[in-house]
C-alpha positions as CSV (number, residue, x, y, z in Angstrom):
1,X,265.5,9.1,-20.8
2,X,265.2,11.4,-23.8
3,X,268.2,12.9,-25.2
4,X,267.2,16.8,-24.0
5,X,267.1,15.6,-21.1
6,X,270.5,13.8,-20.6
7,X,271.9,16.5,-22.5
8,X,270.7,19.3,-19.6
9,X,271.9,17.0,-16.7
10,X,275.3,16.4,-18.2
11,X,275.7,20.6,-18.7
12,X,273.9,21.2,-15.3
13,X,275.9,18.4,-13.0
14,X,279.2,19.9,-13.7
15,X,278.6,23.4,-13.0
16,X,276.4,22.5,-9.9
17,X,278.8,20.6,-8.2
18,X,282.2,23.6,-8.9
19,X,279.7,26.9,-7.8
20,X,278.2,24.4,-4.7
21,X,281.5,23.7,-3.7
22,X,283.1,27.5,-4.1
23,X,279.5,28.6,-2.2
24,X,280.6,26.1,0.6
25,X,284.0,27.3,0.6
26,X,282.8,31.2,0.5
27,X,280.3,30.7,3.4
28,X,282.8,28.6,5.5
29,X,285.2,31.5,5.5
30,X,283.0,33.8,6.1
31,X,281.9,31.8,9.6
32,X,285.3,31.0,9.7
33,X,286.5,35.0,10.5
34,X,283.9,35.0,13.6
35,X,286.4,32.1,15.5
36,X,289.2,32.9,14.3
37,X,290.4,34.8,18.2
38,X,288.8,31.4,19.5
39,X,291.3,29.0,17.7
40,X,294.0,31.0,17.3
41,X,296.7,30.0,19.7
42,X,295.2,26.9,21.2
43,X,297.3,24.8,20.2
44,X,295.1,23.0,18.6
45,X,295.6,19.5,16.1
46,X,294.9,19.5,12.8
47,X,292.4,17.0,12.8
48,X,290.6,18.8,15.6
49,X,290.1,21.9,13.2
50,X,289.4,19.7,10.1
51,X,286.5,18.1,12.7
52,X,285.6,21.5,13.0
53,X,285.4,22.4,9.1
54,X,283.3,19.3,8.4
55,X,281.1,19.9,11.5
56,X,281.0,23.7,9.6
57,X,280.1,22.7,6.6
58,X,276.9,20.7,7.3
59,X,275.2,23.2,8.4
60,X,276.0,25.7,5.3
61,X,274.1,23.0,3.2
62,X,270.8,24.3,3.5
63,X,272.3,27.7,2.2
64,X,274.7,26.5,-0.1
65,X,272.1,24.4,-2.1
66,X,270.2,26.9,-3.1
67,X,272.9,29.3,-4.2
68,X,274.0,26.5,-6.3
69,X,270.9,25.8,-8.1
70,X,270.8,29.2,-8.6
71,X,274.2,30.0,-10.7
72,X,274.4,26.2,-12.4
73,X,270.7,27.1,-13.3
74,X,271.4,30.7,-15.2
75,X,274.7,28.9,-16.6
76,X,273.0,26.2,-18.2
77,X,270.3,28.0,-20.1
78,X,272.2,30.8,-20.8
79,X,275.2,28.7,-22.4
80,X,271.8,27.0,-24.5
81,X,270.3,30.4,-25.2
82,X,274.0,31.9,-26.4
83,X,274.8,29.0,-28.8
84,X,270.9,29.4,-30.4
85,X,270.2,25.6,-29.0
86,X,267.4,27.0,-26.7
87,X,266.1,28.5,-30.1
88,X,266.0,25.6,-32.1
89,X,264.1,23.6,-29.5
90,X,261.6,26.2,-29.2
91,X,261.4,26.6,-32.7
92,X,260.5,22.2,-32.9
93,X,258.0,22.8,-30.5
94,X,259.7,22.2,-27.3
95,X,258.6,24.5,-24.3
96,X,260.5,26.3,-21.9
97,X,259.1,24.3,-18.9
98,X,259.7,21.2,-21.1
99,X,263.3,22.2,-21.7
100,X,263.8,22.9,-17.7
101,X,261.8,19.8,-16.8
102,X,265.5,17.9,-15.1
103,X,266.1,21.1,-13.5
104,X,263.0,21.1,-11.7
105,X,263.5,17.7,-10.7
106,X,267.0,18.1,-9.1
107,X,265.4,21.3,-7.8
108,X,262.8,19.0,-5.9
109,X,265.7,16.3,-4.9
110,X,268.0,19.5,-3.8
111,X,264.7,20.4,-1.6
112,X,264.3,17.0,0.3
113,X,268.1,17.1,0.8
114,X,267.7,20.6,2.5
115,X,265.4,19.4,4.6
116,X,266.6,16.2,5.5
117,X,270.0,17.9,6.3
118,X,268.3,20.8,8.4
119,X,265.8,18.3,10.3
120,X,268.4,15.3,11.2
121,X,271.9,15.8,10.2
122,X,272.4,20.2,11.2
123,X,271.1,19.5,14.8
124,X,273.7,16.7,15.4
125,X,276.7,18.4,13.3
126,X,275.9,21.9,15.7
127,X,275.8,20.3,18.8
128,X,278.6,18.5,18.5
129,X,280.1,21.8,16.9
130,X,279.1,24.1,20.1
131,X,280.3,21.4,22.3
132,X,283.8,21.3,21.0
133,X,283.9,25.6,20.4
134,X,282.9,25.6,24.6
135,X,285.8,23.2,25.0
136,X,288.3,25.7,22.6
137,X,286.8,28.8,24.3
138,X,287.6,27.3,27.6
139,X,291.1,26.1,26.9
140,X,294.0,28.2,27.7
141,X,296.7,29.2,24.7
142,X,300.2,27.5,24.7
143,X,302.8,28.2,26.8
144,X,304.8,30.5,25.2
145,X,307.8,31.3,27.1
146,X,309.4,34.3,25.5
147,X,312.5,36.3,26.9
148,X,311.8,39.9,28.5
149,X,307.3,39.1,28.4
150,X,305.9,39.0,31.6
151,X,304.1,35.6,31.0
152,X,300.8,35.4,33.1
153,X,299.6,31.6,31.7
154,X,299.9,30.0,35.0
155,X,297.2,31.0,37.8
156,X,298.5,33.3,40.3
157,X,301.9,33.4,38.9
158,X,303.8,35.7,36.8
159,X,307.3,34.7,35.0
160,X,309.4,36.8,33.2
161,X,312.6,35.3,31.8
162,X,315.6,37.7,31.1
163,X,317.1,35.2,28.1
164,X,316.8,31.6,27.0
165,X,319.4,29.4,25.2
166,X,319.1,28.0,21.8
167,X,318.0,24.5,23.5
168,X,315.1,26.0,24.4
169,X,316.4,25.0,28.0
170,X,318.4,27.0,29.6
171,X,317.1,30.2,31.0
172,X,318.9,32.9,32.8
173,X,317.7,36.3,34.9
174,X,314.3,34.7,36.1
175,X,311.7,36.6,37.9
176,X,308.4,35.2,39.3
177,X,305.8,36.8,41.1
178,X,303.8,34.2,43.4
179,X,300.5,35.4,44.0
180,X,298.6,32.1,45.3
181,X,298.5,33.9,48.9
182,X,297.5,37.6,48.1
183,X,294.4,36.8,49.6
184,X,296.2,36.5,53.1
185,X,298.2,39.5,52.5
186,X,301.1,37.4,51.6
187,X,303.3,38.0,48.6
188,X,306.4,36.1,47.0
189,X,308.9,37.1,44.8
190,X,311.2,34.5,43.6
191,X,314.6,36.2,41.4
192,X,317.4,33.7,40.5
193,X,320.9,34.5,37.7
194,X,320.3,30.9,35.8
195,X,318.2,28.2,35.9
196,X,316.2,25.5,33.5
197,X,312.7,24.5,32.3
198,X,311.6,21.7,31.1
199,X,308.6,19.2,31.0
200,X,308.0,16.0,32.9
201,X,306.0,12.7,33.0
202,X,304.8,13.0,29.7
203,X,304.0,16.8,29.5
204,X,301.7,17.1,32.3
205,X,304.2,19.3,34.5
206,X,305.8,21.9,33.6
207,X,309.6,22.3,35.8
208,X,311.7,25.5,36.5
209,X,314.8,24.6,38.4
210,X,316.7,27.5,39.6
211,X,320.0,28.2,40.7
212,X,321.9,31.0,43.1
213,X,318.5,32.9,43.6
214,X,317.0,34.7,46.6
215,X,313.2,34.5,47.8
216,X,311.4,37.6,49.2
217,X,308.3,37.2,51.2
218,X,306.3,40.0,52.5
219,X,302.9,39.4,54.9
220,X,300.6,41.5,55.9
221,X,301.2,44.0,58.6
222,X,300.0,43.2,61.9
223,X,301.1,44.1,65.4
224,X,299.4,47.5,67.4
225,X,298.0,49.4,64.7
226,X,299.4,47.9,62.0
227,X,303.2,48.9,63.1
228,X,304.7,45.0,62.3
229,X,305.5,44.8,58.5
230,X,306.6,41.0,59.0
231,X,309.7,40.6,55.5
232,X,311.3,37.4,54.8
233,X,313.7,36.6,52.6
234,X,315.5,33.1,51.7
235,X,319.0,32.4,49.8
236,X,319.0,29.0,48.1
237,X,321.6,27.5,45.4
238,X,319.1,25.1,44.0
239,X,315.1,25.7,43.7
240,X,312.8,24.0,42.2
241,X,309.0,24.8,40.8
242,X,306.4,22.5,39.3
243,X,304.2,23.7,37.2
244,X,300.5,21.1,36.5
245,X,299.9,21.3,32.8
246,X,296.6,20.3,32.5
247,X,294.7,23.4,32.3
248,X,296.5,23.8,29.2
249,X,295.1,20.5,27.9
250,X,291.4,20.4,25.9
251,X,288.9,19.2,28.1
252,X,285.6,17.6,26.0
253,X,282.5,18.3,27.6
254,X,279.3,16.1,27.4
255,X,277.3,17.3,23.9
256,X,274.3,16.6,26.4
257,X,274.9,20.0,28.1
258,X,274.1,21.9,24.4
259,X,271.3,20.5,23.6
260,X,269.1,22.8,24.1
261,X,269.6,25.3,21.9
262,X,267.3,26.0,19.4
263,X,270.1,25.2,16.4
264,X,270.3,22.0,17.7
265,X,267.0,20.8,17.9
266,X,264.5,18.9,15.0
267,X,261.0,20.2,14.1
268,X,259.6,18.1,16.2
269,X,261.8,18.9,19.5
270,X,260.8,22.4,18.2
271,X,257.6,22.1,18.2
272,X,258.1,20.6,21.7
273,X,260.3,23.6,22.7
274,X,257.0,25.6,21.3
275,X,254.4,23.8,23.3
276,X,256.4,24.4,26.4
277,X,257.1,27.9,26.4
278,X,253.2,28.2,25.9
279,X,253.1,26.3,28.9
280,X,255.2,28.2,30.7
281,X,253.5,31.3,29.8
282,X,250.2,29.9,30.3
283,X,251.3,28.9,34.0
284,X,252.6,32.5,34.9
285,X,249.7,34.1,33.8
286,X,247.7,32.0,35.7
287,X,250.1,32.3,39.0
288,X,249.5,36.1,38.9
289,X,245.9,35.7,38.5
290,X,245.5,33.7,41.1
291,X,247.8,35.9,43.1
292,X,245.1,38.2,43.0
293,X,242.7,36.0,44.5
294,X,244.9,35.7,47.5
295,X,244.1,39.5,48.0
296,X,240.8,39.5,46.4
297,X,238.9,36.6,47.6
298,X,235.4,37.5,45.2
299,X,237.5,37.0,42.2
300,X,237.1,33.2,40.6
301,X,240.6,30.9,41.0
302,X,241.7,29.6,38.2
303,X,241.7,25.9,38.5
304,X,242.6,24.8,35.0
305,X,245.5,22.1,35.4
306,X,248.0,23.3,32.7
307,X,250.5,20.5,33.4
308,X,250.0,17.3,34.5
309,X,250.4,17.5,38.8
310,X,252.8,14.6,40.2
311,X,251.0,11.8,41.6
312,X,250.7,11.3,45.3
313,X,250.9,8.3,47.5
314,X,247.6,7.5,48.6
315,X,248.8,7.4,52.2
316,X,250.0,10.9,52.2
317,X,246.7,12.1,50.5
318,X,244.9,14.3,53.4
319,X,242.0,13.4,54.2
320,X,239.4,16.6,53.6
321,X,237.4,17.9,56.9
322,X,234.9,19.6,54.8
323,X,232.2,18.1,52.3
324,X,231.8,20.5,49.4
325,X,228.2,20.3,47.5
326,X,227.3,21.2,44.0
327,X,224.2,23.0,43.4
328,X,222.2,19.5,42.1
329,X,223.2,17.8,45.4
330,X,221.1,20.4,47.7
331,X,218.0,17.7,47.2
332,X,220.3,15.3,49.4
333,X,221.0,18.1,52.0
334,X,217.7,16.4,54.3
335,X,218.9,13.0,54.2
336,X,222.8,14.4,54.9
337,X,221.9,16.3,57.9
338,X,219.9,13.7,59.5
339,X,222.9,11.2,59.6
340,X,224.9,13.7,61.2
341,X,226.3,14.0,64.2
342,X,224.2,17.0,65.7
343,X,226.9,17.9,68.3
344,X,229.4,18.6,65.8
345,X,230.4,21.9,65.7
346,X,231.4,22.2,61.1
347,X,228.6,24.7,60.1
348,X,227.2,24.3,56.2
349,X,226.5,26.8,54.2
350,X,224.7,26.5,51.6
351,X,223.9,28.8,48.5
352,X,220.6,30.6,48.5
353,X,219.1,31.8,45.6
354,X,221.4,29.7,42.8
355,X,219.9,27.6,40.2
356,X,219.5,23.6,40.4
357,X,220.3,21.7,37.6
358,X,218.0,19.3,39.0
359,X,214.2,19.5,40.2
360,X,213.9,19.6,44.4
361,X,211.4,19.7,46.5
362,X,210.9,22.9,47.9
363,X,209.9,21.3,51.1
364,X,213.1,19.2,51.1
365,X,214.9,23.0,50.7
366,X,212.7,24.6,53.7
367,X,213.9,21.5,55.9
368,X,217.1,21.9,54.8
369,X,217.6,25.5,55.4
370,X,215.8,25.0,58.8
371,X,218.5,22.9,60.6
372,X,220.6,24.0,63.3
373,X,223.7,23.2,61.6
374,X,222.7,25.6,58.5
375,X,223.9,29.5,58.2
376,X,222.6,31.7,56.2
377,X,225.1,34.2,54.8
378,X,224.4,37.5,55.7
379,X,224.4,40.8,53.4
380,X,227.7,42.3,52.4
381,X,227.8,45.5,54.1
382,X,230.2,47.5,51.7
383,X,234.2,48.4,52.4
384,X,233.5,51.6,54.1
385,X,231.1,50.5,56.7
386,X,233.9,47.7,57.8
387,X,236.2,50.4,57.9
388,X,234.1,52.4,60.2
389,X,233.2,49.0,62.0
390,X,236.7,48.8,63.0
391,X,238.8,51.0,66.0
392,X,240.5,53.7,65.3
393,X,243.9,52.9,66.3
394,X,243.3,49.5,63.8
395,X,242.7,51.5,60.9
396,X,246.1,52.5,60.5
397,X,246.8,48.2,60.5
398,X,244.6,47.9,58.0
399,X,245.7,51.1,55.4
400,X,249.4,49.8,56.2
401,X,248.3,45.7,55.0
402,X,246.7,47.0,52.4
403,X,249.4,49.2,51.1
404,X,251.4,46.2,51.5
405,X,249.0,43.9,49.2
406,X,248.5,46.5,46.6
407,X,252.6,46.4,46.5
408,X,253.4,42.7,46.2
409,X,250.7,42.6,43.2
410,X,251.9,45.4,41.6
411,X,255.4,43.5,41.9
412,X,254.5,40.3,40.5
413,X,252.7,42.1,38.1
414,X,255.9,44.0,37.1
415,X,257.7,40.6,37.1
416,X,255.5,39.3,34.7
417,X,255.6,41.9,32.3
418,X,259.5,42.1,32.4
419,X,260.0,38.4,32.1
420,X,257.0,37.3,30.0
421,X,258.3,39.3,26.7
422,X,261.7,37.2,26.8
423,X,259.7,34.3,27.1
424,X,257.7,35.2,24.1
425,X,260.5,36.1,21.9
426,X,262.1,32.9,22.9
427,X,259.1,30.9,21.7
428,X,259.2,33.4,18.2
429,X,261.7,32.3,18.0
430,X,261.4,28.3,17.7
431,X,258.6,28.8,15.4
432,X,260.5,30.7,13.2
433,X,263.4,28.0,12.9
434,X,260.9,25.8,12.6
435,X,259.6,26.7,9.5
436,X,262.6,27.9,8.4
437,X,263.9,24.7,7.7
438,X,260.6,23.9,5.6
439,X,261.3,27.8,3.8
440,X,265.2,26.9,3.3
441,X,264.0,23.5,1.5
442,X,261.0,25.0,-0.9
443,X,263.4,28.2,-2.1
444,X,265.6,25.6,-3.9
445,X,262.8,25.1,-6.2
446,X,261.7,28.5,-6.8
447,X,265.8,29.5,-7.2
448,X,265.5,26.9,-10.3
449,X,262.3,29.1,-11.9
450,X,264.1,32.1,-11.4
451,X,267.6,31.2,-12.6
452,X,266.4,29.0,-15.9
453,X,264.4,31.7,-17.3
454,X,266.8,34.3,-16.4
455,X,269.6,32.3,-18.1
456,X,267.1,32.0,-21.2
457,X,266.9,36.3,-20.8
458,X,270.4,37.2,-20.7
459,X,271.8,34.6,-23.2
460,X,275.3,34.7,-22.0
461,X,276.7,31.7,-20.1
462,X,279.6,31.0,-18.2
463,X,281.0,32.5,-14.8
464,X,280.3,36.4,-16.0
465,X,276.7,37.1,-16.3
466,X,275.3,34.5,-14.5
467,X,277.4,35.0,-11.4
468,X,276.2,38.5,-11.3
469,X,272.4,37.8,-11.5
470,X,272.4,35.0,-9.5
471,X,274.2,36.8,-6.5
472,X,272.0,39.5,-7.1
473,X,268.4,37.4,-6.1
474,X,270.5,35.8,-3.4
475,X,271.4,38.6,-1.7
476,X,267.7,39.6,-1.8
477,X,266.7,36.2,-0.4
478,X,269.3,37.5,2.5
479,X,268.4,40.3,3.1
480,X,264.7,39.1,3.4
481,X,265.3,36.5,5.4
482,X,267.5,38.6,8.4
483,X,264.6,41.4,7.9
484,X,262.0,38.4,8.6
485,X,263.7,37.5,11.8
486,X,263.9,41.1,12.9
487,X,260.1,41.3,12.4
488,X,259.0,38.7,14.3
489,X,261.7,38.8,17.1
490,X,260.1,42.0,17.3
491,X,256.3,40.9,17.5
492,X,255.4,42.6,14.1
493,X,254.3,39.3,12.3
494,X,253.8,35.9,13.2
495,X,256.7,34.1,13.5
496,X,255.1,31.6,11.0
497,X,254.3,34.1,8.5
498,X,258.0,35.6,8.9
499,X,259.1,32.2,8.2
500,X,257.4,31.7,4.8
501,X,257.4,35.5,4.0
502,X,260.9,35.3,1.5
503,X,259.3,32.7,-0.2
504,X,256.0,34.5,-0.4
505,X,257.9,37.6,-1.7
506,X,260.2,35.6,-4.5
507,X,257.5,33.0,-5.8
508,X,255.4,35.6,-7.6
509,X,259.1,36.9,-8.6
510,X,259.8,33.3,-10.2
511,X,256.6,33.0,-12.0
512,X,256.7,36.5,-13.9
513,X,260.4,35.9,-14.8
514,X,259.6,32.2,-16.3
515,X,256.5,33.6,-18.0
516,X,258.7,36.9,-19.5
517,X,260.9,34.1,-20.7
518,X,258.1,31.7,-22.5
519,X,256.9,35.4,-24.3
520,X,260.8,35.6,-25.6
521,X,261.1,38.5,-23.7
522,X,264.1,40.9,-23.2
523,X,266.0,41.9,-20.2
524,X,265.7,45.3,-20.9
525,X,263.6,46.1,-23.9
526,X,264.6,49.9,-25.2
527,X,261.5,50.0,-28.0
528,X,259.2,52.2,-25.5
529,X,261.9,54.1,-25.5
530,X,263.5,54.6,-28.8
531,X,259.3,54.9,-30.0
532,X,259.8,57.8,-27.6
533,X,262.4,59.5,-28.8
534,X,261.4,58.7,-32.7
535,X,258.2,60.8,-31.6
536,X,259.8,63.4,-29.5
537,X,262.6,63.8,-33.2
538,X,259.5,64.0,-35.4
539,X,257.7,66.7,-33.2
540,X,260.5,68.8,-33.7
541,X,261.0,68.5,-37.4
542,X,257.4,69.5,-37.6
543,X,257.8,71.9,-35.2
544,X,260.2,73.4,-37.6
545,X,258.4,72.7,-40.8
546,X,256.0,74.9,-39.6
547,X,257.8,77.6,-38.5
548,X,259.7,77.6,-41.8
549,X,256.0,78.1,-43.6
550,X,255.1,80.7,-41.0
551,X,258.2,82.8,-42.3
552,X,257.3,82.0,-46.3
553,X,254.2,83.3,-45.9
């Protein structure tokens, strides 16, 4: 390995591995915020949250790499460019692209790490993620049994306690409202001075045990009109109320159940996803078509077998009573009606004036066309002279089907076009993350030819500049990348194109920065307009030169 290049990974490692860990750290909070009301008062361990994190933090790799690359990029070759070492290389014949030839390399390993992370590892780290959020969302907060709150944990129940003791056990001026039969009209109120709570067999019940209390129950009135308001109500010294605990515990759910999300899926269980949608389109379009056809027998079915049928036992097959011909068969039609049976009372039909495929016989046709068991098809006499064919008291019949057909297919129709645009987008959108995670990987790489040359521009290393041009790009590869998604969510652009657009966008971007930088070029350059202002200084001296002569003369 040549010295340069040892010298630019041992100032690039450092640097890449503090800004990819504070752009882990800055993304994971930012997530962080949008659970926060989800974990907050669960109760949960602290190992269960640090799975969480972890879980988290995989799948902010794929953004986190390039930001990365990005700031240890301008760092690097702006520290070189501030100290005149990118000069002197330059000046021994050493090119830019020479100079960021390691860069471009780790830029290529940080790509196949992007997309090895976002094609195998992301799909298993966010299901396993979704599965234990659904678990959290599900699970009840602690039981928090504070004096004077009307605590509504338990189903059904409502406890308010009037104080508690220092133990933690001892609980005085206790009110609970029993609701598990208010759907029979029944209610309960249960009021007692003192009493005590506490858990048993391991913390899966939860006890009250109350003393000198009273029990009030009042049912639903009944009698004559509602004139019997049945009340009851119960002195005891000692009560006692069990409370099951396990609603409060976290119940794990099979990761199975999550699985089909789109977050959670590979490219090629997304391109799976995407050839089944089609499919599923495909087969609704052609359910409405041939909807039609139940109305409109001259239109053609569609026959086209989208999805493999499922096989049937041969013995369950039925058997068909009629013996279809294609139009090269009608040279058999002779020998079939001679075999059979000429007391049978199936009539064929057979199509006059269609083209063969084959050569036949014309006589074979006229014997044919002559048997008794042959029907010729008559002329179709038009929809108003059927009409008119018909009674008048069954028109009205056949106005009231027909308004009834022209209904149901204008309802399936509607169905269609309400449900076939979510279908769509769904199938936008697994294209799009599809080739996102090919967009995510090849970024990294053009993030190293924007941030090298732009740390070559500004000549100023450290955290100052660099941060600031680097979050700068970054926030423009954001921006692009939300605004792709809009677009093709919305049908605009192809959700291919929308995938590969931000990189389309920034790769010109990349190359015109990392040529500027080859030409020495200057982040701002200020001598078009000082040669401006020189000229617009001169004009008025002359200006004034001449008006000065004006008045000699």
């Amino acid at each position: 390995m040549k010295q340069l290049d040892k010298l630019l990974l041992r100032s690039f490692v450092g640097p890449f591995i503090v800004t990819f860990g504070i752009a882990l750290f800055v993304l994971l909070m930012q997530i962080l915020w949008l659970y926060l009301d989800d974990i907050a008062g669960k109760g949960l361990s602290f190992f269960l949250i640090m799975e969480l994190l972890a879980y988290k933090c995989v799948g902010l790799v794929p953004l986190a790499l390039p930001l990365a690359l990005l700031i240890s990029s301008v760092m690097v070759l702006g520290n070189l460019a501030e100290h005149y070492e990118l000069s002197s290389f330059k000046s021994a014949g050493v090119s830019l692209l020479r100079v960021m030839r390691p860069l471009i390399v780790i830029g290529a390993i940080s790509a196949g790490v992007s997309y090895a992370c976002s094609d195998y590892v992301i799909p298993a780290a966010n299901l396993q993620f979704g599965s234990r959020m659904y678990d959290i969302q599900q699970k009840k907060p602690t039981l928090n049994m504070e004096p004077g709150v009307f605590n509504e944990d338990f189903s059904q129940f409502t406890i308010r306690l009037g104080g508690r003791d220092d133990n933690g056990r001892d609980i005085d001026d206790v009110l609970i409202y029993d609701q598990t039969k208010a759907n029979l009209g029944e209610l309960s109120e249960i009021m007692a001075d003192r009493g005590e709570m506490f858990s048993a067999a391991d913390g899966k019940f939860f006890v009250m045990r109350l003393y000198d209390g009273h029990q009030y129950v009042e049912q639903r009135p009944g009698g004559a009109g509602g004139s019997s308001t049945p009340f009851m109500r119960t002195n005891f010294a000692s009560y006692t109320k069990i409370f099951d605990l396990s609603e409060f515990e976290l119940e794990r759910h099979a990761s199975s159940l999550f699985s089909t999300n789109r977050s959670m899926l590979s490219t090629w269980q997304l391109q799976q996803g995407v050839d089944s949608i089609g499919q599923d389109i495909a087969i609704r379009k052609q359910g409405l078509s041939n909807h039609l056809v139940a109305y409109l027998p001259e239109l053609p079915r569609d026959t086209a077998v989208l999805r493999a049928p499922v096989p049937i036992e041969p013995d369950k097959m039925a058997q068909p009573r009629y013996l279809e011909l294609e139009n090269d068969s009608v040279a058999e039609l002779g020998t079939l009606a001679e075999s059979l049976d000429t007391t049978a009372t199936d009539t064929l039909i057979i199509p006059v004036g269609q083209p063969t495929k084959n050569a036949i016989s014309e006589k074979l046709i006229a014997k044919a066309l002559d048997h008794e068991l042959v029907e010729r098809s008559t002329p179709w006499p038009g929809l108003e002279a059927l009409v008119d064919s018909l009674p008048k008291e069954e028109r009205s019949r056949v106005y009231n089907r027909a308004r009834s057909s022209l209904r149901s297919v204008a309802g399936q129709a509607e169905s269609a076009i309400r449900l076939l645009p979510g279908i769509e987008e769904s199938r936008v959108k697994h294209v799009y993350d599809m080739h996102m995670k090919y967009s995510m990987a090849v970024v990294c790489i053009i993030f190293v030819f924007i941030g090298a040359p732009m740390g070559a521009i500004v000549r100023k290393g450290g955290f100052g500049y660099p941060i600031l041009v680097s979050i700068i790009f970054f926030v423009i590869f954001i921006i692009l990348t939300i605004f792709c998604r809009k677009l093709a969510e919305s049908f605009v652009v192809n959700g291919v194109f929308a995938g590969w657009l931000p990189c389309v966008i920034l790769f010109p971007v990349s190359l015109w920065i990392t040529v500027s930088a080859m030409n020495d070029a200057k982040l701002v350059s200020t001598e078009k307009i000082s040669s401006a202002l020189r000229r617009a200084r001169d004009s008025k001296q002359v200006a004034a030169l001449r008006r000065a002569v004006r008045r000699g003369k």
